[in-house]
N, C-alpha and C positions, 0 to 999 in steps of 0.2 A: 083755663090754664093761664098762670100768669107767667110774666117776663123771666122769673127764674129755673121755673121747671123748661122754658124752651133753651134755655141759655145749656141748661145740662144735656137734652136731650140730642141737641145741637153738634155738642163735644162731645157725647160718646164714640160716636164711630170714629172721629180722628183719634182719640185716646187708644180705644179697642187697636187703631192701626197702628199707631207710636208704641204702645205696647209688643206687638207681636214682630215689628221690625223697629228697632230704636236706630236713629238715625245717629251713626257714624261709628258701632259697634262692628268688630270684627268678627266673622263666622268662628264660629268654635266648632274646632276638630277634635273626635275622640282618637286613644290611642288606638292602632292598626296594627296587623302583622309585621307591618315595616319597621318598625320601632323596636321588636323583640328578637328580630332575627339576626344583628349583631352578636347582641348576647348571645344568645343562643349558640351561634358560630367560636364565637372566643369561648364558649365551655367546654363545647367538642370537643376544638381543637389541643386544650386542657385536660379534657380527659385520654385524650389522643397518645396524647405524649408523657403524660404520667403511665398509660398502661406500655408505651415502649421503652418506659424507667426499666419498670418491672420486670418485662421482660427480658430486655438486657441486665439486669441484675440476676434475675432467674438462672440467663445462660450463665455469667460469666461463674456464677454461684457452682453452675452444673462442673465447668470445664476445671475450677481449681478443686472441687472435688476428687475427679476423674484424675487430674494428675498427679492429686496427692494417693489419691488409690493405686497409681501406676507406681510413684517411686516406693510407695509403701510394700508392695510386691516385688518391687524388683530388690528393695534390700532383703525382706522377708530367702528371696532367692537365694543371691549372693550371700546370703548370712548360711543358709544352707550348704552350697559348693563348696563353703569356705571349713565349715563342718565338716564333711566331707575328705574334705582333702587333707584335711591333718591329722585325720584318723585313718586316711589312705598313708601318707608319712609317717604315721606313728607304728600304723603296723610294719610297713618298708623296713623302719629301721629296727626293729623286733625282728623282722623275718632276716636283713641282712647279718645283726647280730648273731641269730642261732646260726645261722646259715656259716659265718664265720668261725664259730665256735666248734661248728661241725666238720670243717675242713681243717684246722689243726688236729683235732681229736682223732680224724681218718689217717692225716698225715704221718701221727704219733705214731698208730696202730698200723700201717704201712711198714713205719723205718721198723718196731717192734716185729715185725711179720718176718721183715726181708732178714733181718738179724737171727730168727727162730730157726729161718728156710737155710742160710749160709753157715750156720751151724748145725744142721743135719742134715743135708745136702752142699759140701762147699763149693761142688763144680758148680752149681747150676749159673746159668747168665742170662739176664736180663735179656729179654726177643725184643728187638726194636725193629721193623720196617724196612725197605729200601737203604737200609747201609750194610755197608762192608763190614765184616764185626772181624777184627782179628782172634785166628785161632792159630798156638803153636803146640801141636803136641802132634808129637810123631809128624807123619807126612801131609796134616791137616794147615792149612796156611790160612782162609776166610769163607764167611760162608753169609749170603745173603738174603733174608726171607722177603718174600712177596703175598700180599693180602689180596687175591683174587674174587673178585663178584661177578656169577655169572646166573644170571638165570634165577634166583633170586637165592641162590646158593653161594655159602663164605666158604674159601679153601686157602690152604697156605700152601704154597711152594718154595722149592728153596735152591739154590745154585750155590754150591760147594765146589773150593778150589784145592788141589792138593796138588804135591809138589812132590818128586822125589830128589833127594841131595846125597843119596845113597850112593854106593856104585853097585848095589844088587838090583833086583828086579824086583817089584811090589806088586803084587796082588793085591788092590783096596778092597779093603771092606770096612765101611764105615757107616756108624749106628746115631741116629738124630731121634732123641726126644724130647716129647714137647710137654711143657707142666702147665697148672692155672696158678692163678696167684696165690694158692694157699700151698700149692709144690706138689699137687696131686696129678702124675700123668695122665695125659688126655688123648697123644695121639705119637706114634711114631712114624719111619720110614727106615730102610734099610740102601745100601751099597752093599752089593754081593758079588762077587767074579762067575758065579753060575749064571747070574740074571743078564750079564753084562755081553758082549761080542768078544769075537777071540781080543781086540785090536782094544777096546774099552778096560776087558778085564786084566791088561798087565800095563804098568807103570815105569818106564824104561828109565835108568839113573840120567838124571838131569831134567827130567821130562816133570812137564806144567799139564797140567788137564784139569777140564772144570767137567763137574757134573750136575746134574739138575734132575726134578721130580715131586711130585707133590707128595704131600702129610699126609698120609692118612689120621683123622681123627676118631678113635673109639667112644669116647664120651664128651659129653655136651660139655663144653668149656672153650672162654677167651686163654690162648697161653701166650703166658705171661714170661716164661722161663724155660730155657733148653738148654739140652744136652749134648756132646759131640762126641763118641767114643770112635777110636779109629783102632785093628789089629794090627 
């Protein structure tokens, strides 16, 4: 073996060491979970908040929906009421028209009626209620009718004033009939001196006396019109 081969064989093991540790190199680090878990957190957190984009876009998307469906029904509504109500006025004013046309025409046919009735009956006189109606013929002075309800029954009465201005004695007898409105009698009553008491049946000159009694009515009818005959 000569001087060269010992010279290498020499230097191998320090080389082999210088090799495997080089003096004044720094340890090399591979990357580590530590290094990736930032990232990792800032993309969450990225994706975090883009899905509460959404979602809040989603609701808000949902709610002007819903209130556009709401106003849209509610005019939908009010378009309808409003429909409605002016075909509720349109007939109003259809129905108050006829309505009006229908009470002159009755009216007409009324004055026509009462003018047929005072030319074939001229006495007859209008029956009104609780007032005094003056009457002058012969010893008949007023006479006032009353619309009685009892019991689920309608009756007319009536109180008649007669008067003597005579200087003889009078015996009344006086005749009340009752017409409807087309002049058709309905019902009468009588004053009789047989029906009446000694004191009732004679009329002394100067003497005032009322009488009173109810109608009899023979046929169905409102009366509209009477009569007063006195003897």
């Amino acid at each position: 073996m000569d001087n060269r081969e010992m010279r290498q064989n020499s230097l191998s093991p320090i080389e082999g060491q210088t090799r495997l540790k080089p003096k004044g190199d720094r340890p090399t680090t591979e990357p580590g979970p530590q290094l990736s878990q930032p990232y990792i957190s800032r993309s969450r957190r990225r994706h975090r908040s883009e899905l509460k984009i959404k979602l809040l876009q989603i609701a808000l998307g949902s709610l002007i929906f819903l209130f556009s469906l709401i106003i849209l029904l509610m005019w939908l509504y009010t378009s309808k009421l409003s429909a409605e109500n002016d075909q509720i006025s349109a007939e109003f004013y259809k129905q108050a028209r006829q309505l009006t046309a229908t009470t002159e025409a009755l009216e007409k046919l009324q004055g026509e009626m009462k003018t047929l009735l005072q030319g074939r009956l001229p006495h007859l006189v209008p029956l009104e209620y609780d007032k005094a109606i003056l009457i002058t013929h012969k010893y008949l002075r007023n006479i006032i009718f009353t619309l009685i309800k009892a019991q689920g029954k309608v009756a007319t009465e009536y109180r008649v004033v007669l008067q003597n201005d005579t200087l003889s004695v009078i015996h009344p007898e006086v005749k009340i009939l009752l017409f409807d409105q087309v002049g058709i009698q309905i019902g009468s009553a009588e004053i009789i001196s047989t029906a009446l008491t000694a004191d009732e049946a004679v009329l002394d000159p100067g003497e005032v006396r009322s009488y009173s009694g109810s109608i009899e009515l023979f046929q169905e009818g409102d009366p509209h019109y009477f009569l007063v005959t006195a003897r």
